[in-house]
MOPAC internal coordinates of N, CA, C and O (Angstrom, degrees):
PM7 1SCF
backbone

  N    0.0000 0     0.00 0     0.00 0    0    0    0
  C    1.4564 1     0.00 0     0.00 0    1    0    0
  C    1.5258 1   109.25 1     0.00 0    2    1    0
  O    1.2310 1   118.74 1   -46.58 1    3    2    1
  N    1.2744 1   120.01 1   133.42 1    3    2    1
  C    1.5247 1   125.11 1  -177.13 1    5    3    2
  C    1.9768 1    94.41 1   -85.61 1    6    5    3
  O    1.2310 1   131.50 1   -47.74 1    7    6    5
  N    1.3837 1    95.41 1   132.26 1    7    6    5
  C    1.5722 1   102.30 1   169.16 1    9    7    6
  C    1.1470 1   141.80 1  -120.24 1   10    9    7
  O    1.2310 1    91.29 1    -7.89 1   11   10    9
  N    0.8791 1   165.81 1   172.11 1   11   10    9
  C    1.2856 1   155.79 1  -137.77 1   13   11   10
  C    1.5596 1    98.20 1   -79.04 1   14   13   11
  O    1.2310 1   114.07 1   115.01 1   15   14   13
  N    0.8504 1   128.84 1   -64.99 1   15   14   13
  C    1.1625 1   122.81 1   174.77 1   17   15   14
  C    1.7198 1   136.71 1   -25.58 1   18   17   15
  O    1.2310 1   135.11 1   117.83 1   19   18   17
  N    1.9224 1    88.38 1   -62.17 1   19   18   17
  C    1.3152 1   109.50 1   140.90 1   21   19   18
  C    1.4410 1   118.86 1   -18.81 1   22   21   19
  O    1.2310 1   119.01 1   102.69 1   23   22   21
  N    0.7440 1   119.49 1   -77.31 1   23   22   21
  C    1.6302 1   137.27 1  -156.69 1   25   23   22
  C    1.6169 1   109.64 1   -73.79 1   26   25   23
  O    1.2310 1   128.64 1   139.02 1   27   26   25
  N    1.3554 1   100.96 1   -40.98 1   27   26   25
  C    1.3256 1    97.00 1   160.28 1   29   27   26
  C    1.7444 1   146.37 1   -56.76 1   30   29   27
  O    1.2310 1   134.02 1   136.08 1   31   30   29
  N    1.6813 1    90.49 1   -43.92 1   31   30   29
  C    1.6236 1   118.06 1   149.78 1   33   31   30
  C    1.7435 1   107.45 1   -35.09 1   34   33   31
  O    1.2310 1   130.07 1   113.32 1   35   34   33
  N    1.3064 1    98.19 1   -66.68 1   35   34   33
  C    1.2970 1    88.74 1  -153.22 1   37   35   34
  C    1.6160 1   114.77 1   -77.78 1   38   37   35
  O    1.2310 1   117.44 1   165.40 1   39   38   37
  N    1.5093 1   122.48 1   -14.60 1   39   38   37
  C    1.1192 1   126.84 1   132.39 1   41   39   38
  C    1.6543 1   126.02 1   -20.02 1   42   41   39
  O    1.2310 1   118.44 1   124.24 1   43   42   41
  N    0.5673 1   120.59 1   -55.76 1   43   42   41
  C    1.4087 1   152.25 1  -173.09 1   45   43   42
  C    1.4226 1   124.41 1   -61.06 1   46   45   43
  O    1.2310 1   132.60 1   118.70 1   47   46   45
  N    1.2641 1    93.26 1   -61.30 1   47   46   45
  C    1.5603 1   123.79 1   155.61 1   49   47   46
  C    1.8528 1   118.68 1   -53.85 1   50   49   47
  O    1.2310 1   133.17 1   110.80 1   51   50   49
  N    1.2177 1    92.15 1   -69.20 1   51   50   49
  C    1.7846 1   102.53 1   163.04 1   53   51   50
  C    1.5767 1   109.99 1   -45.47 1   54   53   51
  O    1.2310 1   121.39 1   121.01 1   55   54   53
  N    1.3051 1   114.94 1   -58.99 1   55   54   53
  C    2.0099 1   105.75 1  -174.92 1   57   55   54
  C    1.5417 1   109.38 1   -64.69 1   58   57   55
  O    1.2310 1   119.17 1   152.67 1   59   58   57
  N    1.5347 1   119.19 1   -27.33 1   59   58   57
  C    1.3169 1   124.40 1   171.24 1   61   59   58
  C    1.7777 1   118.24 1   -71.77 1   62   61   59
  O    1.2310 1   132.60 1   169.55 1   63   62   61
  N    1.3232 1    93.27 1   -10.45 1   63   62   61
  C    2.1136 1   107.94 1   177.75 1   65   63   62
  C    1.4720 1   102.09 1    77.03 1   66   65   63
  O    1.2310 1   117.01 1   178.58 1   67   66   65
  N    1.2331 1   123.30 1    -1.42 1   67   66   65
  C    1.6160 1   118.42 1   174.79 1   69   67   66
  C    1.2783 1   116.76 1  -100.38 1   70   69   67
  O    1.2310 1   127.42 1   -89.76 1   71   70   69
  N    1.6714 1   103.32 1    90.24 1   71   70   69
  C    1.6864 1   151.18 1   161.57 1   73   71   70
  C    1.7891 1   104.02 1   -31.16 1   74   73   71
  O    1.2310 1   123.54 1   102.29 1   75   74   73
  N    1.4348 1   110.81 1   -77.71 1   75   74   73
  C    0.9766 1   118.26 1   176.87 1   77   75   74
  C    1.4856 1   116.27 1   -45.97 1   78   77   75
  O    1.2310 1   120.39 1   141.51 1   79   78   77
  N    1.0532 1   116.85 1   -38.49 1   79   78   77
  C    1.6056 1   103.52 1  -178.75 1   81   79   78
  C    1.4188 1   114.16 1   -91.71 1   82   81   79
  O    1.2310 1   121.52 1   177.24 1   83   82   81
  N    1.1699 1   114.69 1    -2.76 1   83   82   81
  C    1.4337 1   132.75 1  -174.22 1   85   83   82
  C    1.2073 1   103.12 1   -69.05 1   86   85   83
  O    1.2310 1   119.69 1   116.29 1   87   86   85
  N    1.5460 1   118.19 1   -63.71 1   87   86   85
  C    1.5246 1   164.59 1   146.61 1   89   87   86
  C    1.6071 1    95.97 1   -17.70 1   90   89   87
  O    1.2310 1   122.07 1   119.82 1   91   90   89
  N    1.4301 1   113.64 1   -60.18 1   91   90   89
  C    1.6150 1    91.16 1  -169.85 1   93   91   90
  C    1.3807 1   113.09 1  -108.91 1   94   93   91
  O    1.2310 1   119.94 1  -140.64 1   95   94   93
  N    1.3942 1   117.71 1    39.36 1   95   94   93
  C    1.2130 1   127.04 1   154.69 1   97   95   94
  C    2.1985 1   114.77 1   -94.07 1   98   97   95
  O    1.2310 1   125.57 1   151.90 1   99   98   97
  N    1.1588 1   106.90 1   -28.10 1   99   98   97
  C    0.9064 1   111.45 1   161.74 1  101   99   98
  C    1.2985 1   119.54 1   -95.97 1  102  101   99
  O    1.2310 1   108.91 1  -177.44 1  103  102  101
  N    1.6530 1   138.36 1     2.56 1  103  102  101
  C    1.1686 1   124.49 1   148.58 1  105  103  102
  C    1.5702 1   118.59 1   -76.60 1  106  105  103
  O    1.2310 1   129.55 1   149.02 1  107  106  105
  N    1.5540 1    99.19 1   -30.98 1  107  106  105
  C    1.5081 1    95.43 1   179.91 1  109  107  106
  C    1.6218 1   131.83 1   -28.49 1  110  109  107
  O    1.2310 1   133.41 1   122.70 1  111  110  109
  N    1.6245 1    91.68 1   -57.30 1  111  110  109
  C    1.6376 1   117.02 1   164.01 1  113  111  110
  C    1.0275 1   141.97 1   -56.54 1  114  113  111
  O    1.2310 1   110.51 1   -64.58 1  115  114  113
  N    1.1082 1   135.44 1   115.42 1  115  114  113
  C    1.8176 1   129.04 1  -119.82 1  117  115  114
  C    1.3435 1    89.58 1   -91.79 1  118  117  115
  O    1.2310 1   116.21 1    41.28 1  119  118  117
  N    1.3873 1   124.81 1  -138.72 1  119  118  117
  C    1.5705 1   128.63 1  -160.01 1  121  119  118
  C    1.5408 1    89.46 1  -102.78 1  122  121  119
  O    1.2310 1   125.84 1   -36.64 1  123  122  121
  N    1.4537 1   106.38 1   143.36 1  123  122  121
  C    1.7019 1    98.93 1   170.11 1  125  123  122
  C    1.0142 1   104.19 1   -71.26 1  126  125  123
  O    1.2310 1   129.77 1   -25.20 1  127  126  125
  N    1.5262 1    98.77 1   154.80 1  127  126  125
  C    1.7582 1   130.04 1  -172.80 1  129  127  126
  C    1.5478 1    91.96 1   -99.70 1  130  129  127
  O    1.2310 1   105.73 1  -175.18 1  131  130  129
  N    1.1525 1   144.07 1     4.82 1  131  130  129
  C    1.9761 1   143.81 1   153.54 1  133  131  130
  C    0.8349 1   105.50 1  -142.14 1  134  133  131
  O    1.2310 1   124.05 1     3.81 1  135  134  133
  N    1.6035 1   109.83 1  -176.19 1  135  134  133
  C    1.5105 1   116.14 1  -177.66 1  137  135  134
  C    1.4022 1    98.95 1  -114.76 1  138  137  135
  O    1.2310 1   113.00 1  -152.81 1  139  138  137
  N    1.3725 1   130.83 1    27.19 1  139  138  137
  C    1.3723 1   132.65 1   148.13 1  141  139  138
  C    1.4636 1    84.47 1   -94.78 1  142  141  139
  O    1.2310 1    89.14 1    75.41 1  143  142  141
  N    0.9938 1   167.99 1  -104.59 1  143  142  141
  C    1.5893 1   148.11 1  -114.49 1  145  143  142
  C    1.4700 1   112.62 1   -77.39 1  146  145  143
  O    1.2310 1   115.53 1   160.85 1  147  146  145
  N    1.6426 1   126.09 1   -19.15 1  147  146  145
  C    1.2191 1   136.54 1   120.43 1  149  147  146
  C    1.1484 1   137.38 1   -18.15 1  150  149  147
  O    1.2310 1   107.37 1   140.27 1  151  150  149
  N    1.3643 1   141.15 1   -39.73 1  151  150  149
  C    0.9602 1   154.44 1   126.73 1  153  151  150
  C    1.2438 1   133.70 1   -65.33 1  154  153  151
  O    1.2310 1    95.46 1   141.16 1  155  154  153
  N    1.0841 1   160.61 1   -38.84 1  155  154  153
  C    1.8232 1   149.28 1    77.01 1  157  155  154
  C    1.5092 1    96.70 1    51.27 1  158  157  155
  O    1.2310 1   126.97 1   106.43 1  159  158  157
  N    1.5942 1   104.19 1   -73.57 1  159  158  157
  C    2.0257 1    94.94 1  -149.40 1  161  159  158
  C    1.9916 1    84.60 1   -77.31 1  162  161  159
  O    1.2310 1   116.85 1   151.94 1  163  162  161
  N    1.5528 1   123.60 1   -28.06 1  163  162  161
  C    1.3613 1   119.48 1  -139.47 1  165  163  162
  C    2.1148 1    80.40 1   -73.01 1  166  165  163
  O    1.2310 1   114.64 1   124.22 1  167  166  165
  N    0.8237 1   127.75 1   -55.78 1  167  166  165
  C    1.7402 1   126.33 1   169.80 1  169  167  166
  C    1.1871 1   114.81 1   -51.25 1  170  169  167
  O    1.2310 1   106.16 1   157.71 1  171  170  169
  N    1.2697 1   143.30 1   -22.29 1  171  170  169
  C    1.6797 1   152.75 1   159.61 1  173  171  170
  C    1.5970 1   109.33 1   -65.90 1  174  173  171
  O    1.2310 1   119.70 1   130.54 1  175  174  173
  N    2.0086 1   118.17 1   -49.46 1  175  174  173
  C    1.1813 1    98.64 1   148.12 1  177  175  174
  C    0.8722 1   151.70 1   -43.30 1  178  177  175
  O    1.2310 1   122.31 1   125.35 1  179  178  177
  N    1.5068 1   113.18 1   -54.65 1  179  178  177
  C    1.6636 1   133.83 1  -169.87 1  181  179  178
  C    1.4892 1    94.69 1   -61.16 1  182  181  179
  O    1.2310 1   111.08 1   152.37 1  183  182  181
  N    1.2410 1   134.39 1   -27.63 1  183  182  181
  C    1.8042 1   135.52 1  -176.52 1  185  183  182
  C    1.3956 1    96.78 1   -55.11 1  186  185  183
  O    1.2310 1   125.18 1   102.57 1  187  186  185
  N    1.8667 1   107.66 1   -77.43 1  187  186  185
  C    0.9628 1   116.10 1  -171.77 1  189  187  186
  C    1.8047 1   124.45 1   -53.37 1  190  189  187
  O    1.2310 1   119.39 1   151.28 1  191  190  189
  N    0.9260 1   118.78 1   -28.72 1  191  190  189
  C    1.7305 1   133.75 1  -165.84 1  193  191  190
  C    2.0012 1    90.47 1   -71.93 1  194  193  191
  O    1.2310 1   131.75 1   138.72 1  195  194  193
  N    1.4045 1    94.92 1   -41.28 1  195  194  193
  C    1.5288 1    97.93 1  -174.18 1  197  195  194
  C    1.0384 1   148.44 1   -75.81 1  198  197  195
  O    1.2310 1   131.21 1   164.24 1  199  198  197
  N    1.9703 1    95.97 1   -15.76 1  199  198  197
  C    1.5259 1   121.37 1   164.90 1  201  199  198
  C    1.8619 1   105.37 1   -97.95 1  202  201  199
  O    1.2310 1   115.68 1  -175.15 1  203  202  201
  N    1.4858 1   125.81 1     4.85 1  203  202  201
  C    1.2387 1   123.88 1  -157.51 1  205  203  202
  C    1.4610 1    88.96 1  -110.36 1  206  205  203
  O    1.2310 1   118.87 1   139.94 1  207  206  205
  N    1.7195 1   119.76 1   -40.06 1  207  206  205
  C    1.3309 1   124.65 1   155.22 1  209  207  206
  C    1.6266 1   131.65 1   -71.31 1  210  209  207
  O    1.2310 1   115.72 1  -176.88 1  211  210  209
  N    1.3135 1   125.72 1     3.12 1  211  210  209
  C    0.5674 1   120.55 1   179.01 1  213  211  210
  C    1.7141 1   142.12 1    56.06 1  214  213  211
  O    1.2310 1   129.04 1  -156.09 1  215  214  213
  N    1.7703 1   100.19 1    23.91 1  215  214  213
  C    1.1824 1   139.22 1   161.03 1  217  215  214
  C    1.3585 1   133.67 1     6.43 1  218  217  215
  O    1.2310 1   115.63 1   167.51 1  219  218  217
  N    1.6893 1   125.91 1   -12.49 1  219  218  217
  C    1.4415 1   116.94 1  -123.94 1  221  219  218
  C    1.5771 1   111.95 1   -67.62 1  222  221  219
  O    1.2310 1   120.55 1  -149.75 1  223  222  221
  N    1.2975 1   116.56 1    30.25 1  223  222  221
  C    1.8978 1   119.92 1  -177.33 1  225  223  222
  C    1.6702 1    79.50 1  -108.26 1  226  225  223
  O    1.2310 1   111.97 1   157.67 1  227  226  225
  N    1.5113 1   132.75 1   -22.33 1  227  226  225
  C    1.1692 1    97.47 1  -171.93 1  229  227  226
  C    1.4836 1   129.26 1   -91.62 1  230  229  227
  O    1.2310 1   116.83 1   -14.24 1  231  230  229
  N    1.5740 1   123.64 1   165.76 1  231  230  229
  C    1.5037 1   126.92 1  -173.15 1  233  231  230
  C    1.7659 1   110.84 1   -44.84 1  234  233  231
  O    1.2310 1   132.47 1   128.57 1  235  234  233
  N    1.5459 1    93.52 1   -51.43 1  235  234  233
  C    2.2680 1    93.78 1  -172.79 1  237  235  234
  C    1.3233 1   109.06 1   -89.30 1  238  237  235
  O    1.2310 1   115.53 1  -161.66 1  239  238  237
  N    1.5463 1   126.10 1    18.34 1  239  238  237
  C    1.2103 1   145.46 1   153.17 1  241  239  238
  C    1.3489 1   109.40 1   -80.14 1  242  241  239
  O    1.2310 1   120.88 1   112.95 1  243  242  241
  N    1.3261 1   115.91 1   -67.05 1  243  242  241
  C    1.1114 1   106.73 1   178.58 1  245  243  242
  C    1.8240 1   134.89 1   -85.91 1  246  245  243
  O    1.2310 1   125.17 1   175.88 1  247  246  245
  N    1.2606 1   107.68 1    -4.12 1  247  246  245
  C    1.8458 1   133.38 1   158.40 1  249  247  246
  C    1.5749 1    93.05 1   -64.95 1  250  249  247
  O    1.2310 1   114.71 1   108.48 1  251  250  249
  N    1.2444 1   127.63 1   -71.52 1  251  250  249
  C    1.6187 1   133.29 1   177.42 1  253  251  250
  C    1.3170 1   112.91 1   -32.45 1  254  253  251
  O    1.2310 1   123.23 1   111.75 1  255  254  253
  N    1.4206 1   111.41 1   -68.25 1  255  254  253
  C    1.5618 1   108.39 1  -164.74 1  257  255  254
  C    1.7995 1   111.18 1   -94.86 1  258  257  255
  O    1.2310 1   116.65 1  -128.46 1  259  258  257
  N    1.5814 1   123.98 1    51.54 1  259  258  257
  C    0.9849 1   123.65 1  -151.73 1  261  259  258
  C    1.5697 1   145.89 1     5.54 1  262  261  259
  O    1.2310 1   136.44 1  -118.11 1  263  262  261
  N    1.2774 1    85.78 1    61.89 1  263  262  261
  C    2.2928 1    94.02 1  -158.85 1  265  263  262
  C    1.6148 1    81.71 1  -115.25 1  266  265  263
  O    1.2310 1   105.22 1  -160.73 1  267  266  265
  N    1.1359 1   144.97 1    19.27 1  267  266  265
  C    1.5025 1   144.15 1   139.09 1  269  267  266
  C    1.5574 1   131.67 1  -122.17 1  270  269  267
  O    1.2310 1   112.12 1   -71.19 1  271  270  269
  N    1.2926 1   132.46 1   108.81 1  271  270  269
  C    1.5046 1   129.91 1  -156.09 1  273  271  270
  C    1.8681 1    90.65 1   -77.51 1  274  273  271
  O    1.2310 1   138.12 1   -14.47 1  275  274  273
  N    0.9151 1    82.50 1   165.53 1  275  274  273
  C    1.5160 1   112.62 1   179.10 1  277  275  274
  C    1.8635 1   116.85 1   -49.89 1  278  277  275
  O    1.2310 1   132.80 1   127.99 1  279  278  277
  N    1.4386 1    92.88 1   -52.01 1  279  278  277
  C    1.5114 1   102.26 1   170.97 1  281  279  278
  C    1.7971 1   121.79 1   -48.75 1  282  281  279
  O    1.2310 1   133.74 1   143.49 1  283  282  281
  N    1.2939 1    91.03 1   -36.51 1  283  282  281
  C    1.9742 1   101.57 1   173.41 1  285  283  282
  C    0.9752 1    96.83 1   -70.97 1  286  285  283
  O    1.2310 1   104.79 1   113.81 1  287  286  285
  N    1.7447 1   145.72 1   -66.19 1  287  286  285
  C    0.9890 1   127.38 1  -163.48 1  289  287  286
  C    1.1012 1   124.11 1   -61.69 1  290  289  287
  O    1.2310 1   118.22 1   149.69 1  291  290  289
  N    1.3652 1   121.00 1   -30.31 1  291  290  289
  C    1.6862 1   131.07 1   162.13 1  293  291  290
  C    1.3514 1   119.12 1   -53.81 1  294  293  291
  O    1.2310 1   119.67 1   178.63 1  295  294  293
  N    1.7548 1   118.23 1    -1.37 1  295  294  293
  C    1.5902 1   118.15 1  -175.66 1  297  295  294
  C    1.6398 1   103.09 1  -117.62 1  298  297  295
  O    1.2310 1   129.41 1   149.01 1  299  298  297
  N    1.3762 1    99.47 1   -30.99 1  299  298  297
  C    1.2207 1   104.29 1   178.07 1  301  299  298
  C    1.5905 1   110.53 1  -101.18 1  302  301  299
  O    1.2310 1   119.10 1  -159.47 1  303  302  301
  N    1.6324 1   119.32 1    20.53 1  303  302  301
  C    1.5486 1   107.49 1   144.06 1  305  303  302
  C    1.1990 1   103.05 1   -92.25 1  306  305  303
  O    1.2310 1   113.01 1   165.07 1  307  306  305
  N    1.6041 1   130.81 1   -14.93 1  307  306  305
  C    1.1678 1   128.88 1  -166.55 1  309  307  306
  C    1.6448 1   107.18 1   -64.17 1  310  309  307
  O    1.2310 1   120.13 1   127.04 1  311  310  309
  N    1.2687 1   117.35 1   -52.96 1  311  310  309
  C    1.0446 1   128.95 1   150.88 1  313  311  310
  C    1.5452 1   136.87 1    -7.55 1  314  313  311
  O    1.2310 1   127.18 1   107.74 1  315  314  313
  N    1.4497 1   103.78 1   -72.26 1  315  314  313
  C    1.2830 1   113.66 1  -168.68 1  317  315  314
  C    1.7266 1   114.62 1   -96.18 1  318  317  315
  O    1.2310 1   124.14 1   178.14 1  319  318  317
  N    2.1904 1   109.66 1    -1.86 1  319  318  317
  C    1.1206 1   104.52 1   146.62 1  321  319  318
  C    1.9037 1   125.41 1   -78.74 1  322  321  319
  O    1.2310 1   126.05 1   161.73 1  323  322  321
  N    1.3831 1   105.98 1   -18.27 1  323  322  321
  C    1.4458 1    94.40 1   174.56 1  325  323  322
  C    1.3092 1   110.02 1   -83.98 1  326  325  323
  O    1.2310 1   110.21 1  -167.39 1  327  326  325
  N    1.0110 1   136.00 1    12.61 1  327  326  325
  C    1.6331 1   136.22 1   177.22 1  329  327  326
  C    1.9435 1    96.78 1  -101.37 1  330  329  327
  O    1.2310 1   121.63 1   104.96 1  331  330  329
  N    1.6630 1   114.48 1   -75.04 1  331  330  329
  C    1.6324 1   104.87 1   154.85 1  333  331  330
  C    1.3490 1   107.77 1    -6.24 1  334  333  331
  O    1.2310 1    99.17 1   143.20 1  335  334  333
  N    1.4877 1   155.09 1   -36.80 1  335  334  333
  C    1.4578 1   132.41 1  -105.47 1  337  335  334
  C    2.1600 1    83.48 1  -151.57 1  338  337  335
  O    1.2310 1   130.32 1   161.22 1  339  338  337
  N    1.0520 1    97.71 1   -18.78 1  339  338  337
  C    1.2056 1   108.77 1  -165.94 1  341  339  338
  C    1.7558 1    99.21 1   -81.08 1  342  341  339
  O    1.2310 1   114.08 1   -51.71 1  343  342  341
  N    1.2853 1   128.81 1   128.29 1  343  342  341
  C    1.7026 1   132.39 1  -154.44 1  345  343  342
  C    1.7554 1   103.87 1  -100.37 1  346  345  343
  O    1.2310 1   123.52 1   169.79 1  347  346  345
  N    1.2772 1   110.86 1   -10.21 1  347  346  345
  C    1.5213 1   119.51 1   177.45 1  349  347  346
  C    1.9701 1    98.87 1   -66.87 1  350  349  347
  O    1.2310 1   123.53 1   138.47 1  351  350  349
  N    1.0944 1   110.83 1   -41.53 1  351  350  349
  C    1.7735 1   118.56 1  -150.39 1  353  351  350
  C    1.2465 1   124.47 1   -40.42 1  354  353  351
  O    1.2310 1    83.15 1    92.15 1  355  354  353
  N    0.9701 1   172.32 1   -87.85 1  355  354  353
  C    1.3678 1   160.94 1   139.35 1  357  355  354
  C    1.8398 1    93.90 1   177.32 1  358  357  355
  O    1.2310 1   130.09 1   -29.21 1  359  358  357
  N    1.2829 1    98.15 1   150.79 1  359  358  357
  C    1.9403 1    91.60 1  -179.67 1  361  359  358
  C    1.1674 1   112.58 1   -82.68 1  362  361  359
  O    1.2310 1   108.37 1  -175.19 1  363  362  361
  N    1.5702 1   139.34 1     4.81 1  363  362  361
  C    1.2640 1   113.64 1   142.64 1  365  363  362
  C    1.6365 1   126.27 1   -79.34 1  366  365  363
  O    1.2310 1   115.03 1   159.62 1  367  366  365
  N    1.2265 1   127.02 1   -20.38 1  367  366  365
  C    1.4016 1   142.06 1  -173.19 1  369  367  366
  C    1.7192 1    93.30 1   -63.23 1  370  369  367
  O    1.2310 1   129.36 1   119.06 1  371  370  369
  N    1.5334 1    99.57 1   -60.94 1  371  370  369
  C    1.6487 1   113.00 1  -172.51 1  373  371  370
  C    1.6861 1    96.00 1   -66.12 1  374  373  371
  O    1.2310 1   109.90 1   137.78 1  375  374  373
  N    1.1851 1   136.56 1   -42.22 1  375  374  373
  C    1.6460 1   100.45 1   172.95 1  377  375  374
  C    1.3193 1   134.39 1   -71.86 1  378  377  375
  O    1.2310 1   128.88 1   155.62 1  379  378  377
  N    1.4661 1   100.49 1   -24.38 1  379  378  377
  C    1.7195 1   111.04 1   164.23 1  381  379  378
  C    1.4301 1   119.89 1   -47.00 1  382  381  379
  O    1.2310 1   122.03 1   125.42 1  383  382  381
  N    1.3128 1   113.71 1   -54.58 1  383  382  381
  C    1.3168 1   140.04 1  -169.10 1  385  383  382
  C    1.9457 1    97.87 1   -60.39 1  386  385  383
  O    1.2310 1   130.10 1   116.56 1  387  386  385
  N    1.0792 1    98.14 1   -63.44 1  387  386  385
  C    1.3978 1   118.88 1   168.17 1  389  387  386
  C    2.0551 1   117.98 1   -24.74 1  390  389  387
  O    1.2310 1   138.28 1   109.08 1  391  390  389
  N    1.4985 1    82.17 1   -70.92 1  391  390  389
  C    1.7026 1    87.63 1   170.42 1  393  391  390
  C    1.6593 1   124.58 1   -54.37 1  394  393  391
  O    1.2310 1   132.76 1   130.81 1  395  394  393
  N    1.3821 1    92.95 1   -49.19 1  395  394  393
  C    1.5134 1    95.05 1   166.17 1  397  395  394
  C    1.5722 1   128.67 1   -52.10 1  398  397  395
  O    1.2310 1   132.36 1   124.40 1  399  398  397
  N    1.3006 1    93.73 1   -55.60 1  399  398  397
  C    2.2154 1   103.39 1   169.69 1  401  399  398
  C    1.4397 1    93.93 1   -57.17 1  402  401  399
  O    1.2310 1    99.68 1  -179.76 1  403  402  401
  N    1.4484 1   154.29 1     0.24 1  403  402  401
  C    0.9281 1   134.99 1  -173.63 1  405  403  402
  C    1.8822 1   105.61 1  -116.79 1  406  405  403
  O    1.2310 1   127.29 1   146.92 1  407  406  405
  N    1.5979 1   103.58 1   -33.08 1  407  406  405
  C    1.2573 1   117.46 1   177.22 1  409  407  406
  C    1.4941 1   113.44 1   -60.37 1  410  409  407
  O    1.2310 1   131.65 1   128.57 1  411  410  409
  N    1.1759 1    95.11 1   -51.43 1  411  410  409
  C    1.8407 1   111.42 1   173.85 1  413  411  410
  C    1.1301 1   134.00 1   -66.63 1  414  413  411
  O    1.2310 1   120.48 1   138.71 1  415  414  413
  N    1.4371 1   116.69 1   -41.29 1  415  414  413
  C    1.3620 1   128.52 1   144.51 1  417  415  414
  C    1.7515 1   122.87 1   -40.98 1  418  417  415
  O    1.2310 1   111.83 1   152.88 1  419  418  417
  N    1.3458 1   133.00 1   -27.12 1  419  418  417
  C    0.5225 1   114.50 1  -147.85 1  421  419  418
  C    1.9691 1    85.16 1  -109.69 1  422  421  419
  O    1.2310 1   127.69 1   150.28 1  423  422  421
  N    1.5453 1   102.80 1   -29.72 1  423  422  421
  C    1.6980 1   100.64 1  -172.50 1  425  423  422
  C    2.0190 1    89.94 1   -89.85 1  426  425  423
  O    1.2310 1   123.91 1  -158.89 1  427  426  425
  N    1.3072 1   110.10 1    21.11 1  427  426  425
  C    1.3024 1    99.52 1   162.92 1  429  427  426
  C    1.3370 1   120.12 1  -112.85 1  430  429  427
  O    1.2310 1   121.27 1  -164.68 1  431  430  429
  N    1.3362 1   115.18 1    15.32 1  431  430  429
  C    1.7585 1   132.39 1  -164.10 1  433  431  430
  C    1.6115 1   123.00 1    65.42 1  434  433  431
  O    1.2310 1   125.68 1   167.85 1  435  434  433
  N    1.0496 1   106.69 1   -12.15 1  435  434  433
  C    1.4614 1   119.93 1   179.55 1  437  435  434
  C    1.2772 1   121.12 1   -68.65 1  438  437  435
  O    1.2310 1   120.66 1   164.44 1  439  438  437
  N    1.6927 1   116.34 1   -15.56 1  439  438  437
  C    1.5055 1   113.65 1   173.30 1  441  439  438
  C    1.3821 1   103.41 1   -87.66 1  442  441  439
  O    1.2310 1   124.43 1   -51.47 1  443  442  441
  N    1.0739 1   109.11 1   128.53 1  443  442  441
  C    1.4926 1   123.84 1  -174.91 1  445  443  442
  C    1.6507 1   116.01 1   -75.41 1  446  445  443
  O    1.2310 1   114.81 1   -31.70 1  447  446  445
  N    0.9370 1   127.44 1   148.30 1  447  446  445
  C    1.6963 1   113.07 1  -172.78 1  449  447  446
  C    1.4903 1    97.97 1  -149.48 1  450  449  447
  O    1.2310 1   125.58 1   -22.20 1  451  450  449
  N    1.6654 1   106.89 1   157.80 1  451  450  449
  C    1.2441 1    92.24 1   174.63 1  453  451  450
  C    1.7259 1   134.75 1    85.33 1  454  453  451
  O    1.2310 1   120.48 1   -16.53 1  455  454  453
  N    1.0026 1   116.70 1   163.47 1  455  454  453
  C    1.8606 1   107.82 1   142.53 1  457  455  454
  C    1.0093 1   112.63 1    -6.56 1  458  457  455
  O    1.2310 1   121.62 1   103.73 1  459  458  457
  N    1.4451 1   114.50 1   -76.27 1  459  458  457
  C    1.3924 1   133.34 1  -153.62 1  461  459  458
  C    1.6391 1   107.34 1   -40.05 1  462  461  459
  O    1.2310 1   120.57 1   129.52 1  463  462  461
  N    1.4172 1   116.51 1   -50.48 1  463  462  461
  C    1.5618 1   132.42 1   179.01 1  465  463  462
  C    1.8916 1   109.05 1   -38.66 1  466  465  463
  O    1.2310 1   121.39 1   147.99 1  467  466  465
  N    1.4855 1   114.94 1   -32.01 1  467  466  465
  C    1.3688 1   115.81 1   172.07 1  469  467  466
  C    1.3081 1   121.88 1   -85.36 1  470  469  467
  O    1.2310 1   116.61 1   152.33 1  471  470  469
  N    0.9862 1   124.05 1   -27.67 1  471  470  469
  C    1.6150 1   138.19 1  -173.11 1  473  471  470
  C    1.4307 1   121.64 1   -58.36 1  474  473  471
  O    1.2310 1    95.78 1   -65.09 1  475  474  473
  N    1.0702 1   160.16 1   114.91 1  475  474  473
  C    1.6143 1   160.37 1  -172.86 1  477  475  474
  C    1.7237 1    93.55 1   -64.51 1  478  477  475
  O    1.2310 1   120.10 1   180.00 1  479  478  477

């Protein structure tokens, strides 16, 4: 299972432009064991595929290379928690969805890191 942490790495990796390691942080992780963690890595690809193509119409193209402020991403997690929230979803939809509230959250300052994660 890729974990938060995970995910953060490979974040990381992507703003640093190193694809390949981006890439084998999510190969590391064996085959998902659901089709919520199935969905999880399938939005962790699409990140990476998008900075490897060089994307610039796409969303973590443009969160990456600061061509979206923070406030959008704060509307468009808004977004993709009322979809989370929605009881139709299937558990791959909801882990997709998932990565993203987590992607966005995080270029919206709201993912907490660190220390910081204990603090009121």
């Amino acid at each position: 299972m890729i974990t938060e942490l995970d995910t953060i790495k490979l974040i990381r990796f992507l703003e640093q432009g190193e694809t390949n390691k981006a890439s084998d942080i999510l190969s590391a992780s064996h085959t998902p064991a659901s089709p919520y963690e199935e969905g999880y890595k399938k939005a962790l690809y699409g990140l990476v595929a998008s900075i490897e193509n060089n994307e610039r119409d796409s969303l973590f193209y443009k969160l990456l290379h600061n061509e979206m402020d923070a406030g959008a991403a704060k509307i468009l997690r808004s977004n993709v928690q009322g979809r989370l929230e929605q009881t139709f979803r299937d558990p791959s939809s909801l882990g997709y969805e998932h990565a993203w509230e987590f992607v966005l959250s995080y270029f919206s300052g709201e993912q907490k890191m660190g220390l910081d994660k204990y603090q009121n």
